[in-house]
VOROZA-499806 format. One record per residue (C-alpha): residue in one letter; x, y, z. Coordinates in nm, 3 decimals. Layout:
 aa       u       v       w
  A       X       Y       Z
...
***
This chain:
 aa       u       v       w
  X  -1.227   0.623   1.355
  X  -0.991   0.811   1.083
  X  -0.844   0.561   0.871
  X  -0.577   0.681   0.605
  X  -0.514   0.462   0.358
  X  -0.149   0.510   0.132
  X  -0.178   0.403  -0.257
  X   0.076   0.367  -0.537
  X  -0.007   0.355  -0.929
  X   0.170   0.052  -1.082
  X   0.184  -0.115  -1.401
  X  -0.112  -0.387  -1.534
  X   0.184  -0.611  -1.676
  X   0.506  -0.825  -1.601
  X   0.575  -0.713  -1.955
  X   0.697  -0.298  -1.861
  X   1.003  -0.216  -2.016
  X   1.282   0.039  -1.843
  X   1.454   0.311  -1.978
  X   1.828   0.272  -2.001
  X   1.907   0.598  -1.923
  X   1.650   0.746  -1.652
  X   1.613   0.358  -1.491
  X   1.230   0.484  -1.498
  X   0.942   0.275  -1.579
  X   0.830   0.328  -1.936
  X   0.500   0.436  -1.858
  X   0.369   0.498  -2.228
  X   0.079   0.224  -2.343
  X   0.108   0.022  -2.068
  X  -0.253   0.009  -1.824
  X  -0.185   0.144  -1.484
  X  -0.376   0.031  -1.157
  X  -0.369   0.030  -0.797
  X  -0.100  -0.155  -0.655
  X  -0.227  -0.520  -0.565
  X  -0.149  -0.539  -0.211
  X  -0.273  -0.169  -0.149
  X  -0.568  -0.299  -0.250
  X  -0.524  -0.545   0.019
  X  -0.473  -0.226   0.263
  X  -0.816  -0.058   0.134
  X  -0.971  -0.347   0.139
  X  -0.882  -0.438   0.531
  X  -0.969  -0.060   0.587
  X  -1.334  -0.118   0.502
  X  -1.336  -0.405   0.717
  X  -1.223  -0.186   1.004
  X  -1.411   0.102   0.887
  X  -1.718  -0.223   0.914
  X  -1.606  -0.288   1.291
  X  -1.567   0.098   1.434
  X  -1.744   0.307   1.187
  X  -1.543   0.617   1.087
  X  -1.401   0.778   0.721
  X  -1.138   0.673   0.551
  X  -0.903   0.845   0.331
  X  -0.645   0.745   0.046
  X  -0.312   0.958  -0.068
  X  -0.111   0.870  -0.348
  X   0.206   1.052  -0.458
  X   0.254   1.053  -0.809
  X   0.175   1.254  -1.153
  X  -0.180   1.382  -1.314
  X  -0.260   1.042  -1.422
  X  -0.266   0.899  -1.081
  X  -0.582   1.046  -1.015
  X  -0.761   0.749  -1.241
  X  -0.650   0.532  -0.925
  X  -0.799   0.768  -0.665
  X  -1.120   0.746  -0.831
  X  -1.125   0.373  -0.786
  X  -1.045   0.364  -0.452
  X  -1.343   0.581  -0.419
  X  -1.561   0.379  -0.654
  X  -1.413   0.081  -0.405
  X  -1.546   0.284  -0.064
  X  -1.298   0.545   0.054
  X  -1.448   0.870   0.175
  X  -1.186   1.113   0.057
  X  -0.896   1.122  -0.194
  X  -0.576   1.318  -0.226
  X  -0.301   1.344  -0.515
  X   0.045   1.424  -0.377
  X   0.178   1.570  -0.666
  X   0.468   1.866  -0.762
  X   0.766   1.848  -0.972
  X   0.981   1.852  -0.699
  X   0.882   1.477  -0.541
  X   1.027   1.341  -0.886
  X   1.315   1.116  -0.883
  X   1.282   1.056  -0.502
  X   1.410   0.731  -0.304
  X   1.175   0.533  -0.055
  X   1.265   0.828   0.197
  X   1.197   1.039   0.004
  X   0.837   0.889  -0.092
  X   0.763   0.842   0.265
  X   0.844   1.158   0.375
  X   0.649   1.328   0.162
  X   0.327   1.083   0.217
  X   0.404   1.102   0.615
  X   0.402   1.483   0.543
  X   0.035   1.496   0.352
  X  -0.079   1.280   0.594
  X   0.000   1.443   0.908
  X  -0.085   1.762   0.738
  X  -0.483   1.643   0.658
  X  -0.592   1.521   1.007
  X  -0.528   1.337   1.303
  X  -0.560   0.978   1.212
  X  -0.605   0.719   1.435
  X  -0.465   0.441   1.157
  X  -0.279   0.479   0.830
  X  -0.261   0.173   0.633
  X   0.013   0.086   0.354
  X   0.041  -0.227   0.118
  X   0.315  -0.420   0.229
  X   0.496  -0.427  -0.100
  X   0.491  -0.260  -0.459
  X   0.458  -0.442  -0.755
  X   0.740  -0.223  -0.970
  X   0.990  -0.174  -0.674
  X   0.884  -0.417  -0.410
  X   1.114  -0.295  -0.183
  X   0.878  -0.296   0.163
  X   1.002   0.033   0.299
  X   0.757   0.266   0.240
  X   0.490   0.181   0.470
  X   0.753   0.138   0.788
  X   0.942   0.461   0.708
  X   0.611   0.650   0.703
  X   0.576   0.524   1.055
  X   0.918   0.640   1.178
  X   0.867   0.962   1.036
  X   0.508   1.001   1.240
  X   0.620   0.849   1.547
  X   0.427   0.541   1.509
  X   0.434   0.197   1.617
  X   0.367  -0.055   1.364
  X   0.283  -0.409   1.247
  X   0.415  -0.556   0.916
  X   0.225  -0.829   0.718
  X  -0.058  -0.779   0.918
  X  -0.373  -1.032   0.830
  X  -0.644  -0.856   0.965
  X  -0.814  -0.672   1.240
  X  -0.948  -0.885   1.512
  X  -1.084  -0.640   1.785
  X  -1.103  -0.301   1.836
  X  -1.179  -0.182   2.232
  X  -1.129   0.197   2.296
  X  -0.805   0.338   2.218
  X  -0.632  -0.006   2.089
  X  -0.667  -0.237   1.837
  X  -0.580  -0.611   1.838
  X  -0.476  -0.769   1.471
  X  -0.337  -1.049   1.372
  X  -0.014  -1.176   1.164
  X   0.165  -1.506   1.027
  X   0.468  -1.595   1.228
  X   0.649  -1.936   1.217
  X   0.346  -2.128   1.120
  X   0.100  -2.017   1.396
  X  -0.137  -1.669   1.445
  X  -0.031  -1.462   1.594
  X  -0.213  -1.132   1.822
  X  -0.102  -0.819   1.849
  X  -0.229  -0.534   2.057
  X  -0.135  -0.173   1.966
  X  -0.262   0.183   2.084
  X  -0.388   0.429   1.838
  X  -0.286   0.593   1.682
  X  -0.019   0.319   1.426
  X   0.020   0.211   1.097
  X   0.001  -0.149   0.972
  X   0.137  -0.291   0.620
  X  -0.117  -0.579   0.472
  X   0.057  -0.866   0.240
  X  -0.053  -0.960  -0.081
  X  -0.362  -1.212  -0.085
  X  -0.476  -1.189   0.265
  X  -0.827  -1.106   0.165
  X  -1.046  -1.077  -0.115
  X  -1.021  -0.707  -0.253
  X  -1.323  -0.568  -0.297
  X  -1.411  -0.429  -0.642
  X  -1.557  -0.168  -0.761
  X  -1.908  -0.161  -0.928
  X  -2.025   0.060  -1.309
  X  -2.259   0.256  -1.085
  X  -2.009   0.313  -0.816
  X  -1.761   0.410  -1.062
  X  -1.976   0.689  -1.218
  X  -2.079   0.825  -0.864
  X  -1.680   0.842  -0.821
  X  -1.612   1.063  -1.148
  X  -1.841   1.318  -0.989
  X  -1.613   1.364  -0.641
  X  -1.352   1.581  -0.593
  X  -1.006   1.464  -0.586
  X  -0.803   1.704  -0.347
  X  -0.423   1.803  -0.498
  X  -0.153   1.896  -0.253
  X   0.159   1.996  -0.396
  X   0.517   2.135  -0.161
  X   0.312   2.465  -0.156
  X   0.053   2.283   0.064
  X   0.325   2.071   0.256
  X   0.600   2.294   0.285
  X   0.917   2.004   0.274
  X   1.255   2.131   0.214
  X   1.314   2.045  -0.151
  X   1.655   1.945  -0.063
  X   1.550   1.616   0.093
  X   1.299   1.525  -0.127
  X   1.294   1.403  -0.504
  X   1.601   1.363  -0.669
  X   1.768   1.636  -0.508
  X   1.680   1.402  -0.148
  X   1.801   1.098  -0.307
  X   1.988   0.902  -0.059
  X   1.962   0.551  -0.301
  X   2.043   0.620  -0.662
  X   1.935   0.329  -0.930
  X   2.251   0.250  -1.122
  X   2.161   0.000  -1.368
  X   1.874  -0.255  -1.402
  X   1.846  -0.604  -1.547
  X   1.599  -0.899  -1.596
  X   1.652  -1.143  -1.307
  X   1.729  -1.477  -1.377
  X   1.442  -1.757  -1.426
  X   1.362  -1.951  -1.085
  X   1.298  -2.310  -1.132
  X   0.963  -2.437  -0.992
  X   0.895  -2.699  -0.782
  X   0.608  -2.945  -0.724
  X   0.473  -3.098  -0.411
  X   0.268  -3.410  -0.413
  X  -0.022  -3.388  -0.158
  X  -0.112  -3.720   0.027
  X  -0.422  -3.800   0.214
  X  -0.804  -3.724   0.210
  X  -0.915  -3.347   0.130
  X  -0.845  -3.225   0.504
  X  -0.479  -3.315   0.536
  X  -0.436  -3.153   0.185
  X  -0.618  -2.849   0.258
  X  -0.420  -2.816   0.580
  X  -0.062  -2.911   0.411
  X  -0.219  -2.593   0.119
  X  -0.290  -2.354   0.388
  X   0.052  -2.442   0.566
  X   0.255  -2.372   0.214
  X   0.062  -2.054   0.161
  X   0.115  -1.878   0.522
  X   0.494  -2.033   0.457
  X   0.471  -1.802   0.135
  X   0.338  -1.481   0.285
  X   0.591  -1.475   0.579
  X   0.840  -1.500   0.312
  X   0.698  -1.198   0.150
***
C-alpha cells in the first residue's frame, strides 16, 4: 500500500494579521505548524498504513521554511517527505495549488491513496483535496471518518451523513479528505524528532514537474483576493442536557457529528 499524504504550513494563532496590499498572511513572528485537520489525514494514514502495511509519503507546497513541517510529519511516522517549492507556484489560487500537488504526486509514484485534510486553517476553503482528485482522475470521499476495511483492490470507509454512518466502498486507487477532530492525532516524540532532523527532505521545484507557468502561481490565478476583513462576532448558544449520563452522552455525540457535517 502507497499512501500519499498532502500537508499545508499554517499559522499557530487566531491572532495573524494580513497585509493590506499583497492580502498575504503576515508570516513574520508568528509559529507555523501543520495544518490541524492534515494532521487528521496523517494521522488516519497510519491507521491504514496499521491495517495494509505499506509507506507513506507527505508533499507540501510552500517556501524553505515549510520543511520544519515535513520533519514532523516524519517525526509523527511518514516514510518519505517532499517540499514543492519554486518561485513560480507563488501567488497561486486553489487550482493552482492542486495542480501543482496533483502534479508532484503523480510524478513520485503510483499511489494507491492520497489523503488531504478536509479544510485549512488560514483559507478554509475545502477545495484543495477534491481538485487534486479531478486533476488525477480519482474518485473521492469528503469528510471521511475512517477506514473500516480494506479487501484487495478496494477500501470501505466511513462518513457522517444526516445523523447516521455511513459505508462507502471505493477501488484504488482515490483520495479521501478527513475533517477536523475525527481522531486523536498522533504526536510526535523528542527522540523521534531528532531521528527526523537526520532524513532527507526531497525538493521538487517546476524543473522537476515541468507545469506550464502560465497556469500556475499568480500568473494561473483564476480567483484573485480583493480585499479582506475581520468577520463579524457569532453569538453562542447553550444547550441544557437532560437525563442520566447516557442520554447526555448520546444528545453530545449527536451535536458533534451535527458539527462535522457542517464542516
Amino acid at each position: 500500500m502507497k499512501i500519499a499524504v498532502c500537508i499545508k504550513m499554517v499559522p499557530n494563532s487566531d491572532q495573524v494579521k494580513i497585509d493590506p496590499k499583497t492580502h498575504n498572511l503576515i508570516r513574520e513572528d508568528v509559529e507555523m505548524v501543520i495544518n490541524p485537520s492534515d494532521m487528521n489525514a496523517l494521522t488516519e494514514a497510519i491507521h491504514i498504513r496499521e491495517l495494509a502495511g505499506g509507506t507513506i509519503d507527505v508533499f507540501t507546497m510552500g517556501i524553505a521554511d515549510a520543511k520544519n513541517i515535513l520533519y514532523t510529519a516524519l517525526a509523527i511516522g511518514a516514510d518519505r517527505a517532499f517540499l514543492v517549492t519554486d518561485r513560480a507556484f507563488a501567488g497561486g489560487d486553489s487550482l493552482g495549488t492542486a495542480r501543482v500537488l496533483a502534479t508532484a504526486v503523480k510524478n513520485t509514484d503510483a499511489y494507491d491513496l492520497v489523503l488531504c485534510g478536509a479544510l485549512s486553517a488560514d483559507g478554509a476553503t475545502g477545495q484543495v483535496g477534491p481538485m487534486i482528485a479531478e486533476l488525477l482522475g480519482l474518485p473521492s470521499v469528503s469528510l471521511i471518518k475512517t477506514a473500516e476495511e480494506i479487501t484487495g483492490e478496494c477500501i470501505t470507509v466511513s462518513k457522517s451523513y444526516k445523523g447516521q454512518k455511513l459505508f462507502l466502498e471505493l477501488s484504488m486507487p482515490c483520495l479521501f479528505t478527513v475533517g477536523l477532530g475525527v481522531n486523536q492525532p498522533v504526536l510526535p516524540t523528542l527522540r523521534s524528532q531528532m531521528k527526523a532532523k537526520k532524513k532527507e527532505i526531497q525538493v521538487l521545484t517546476n524543473t522537476e514537474l515541468g507545469i506550464d507557468p502560465s497556469v500556475i502561481g499568480k500568473a494561473g490565478a483564476l480567483s484573485v483576493v480583493t480585499d479582506t476583513y475581520e468577520s463579524e462576532k457569532s453569538s453562542t448558544r447553550s444547550i441544557m442536557l437532560e437525563g442520566d449520563a447516557e442520554a447526555a452522552a448520546k444528545k453530545i455525540k449527536d451535536l458533534m457529528d451535527e458539527i462535522m457535517e457542517k464542516g
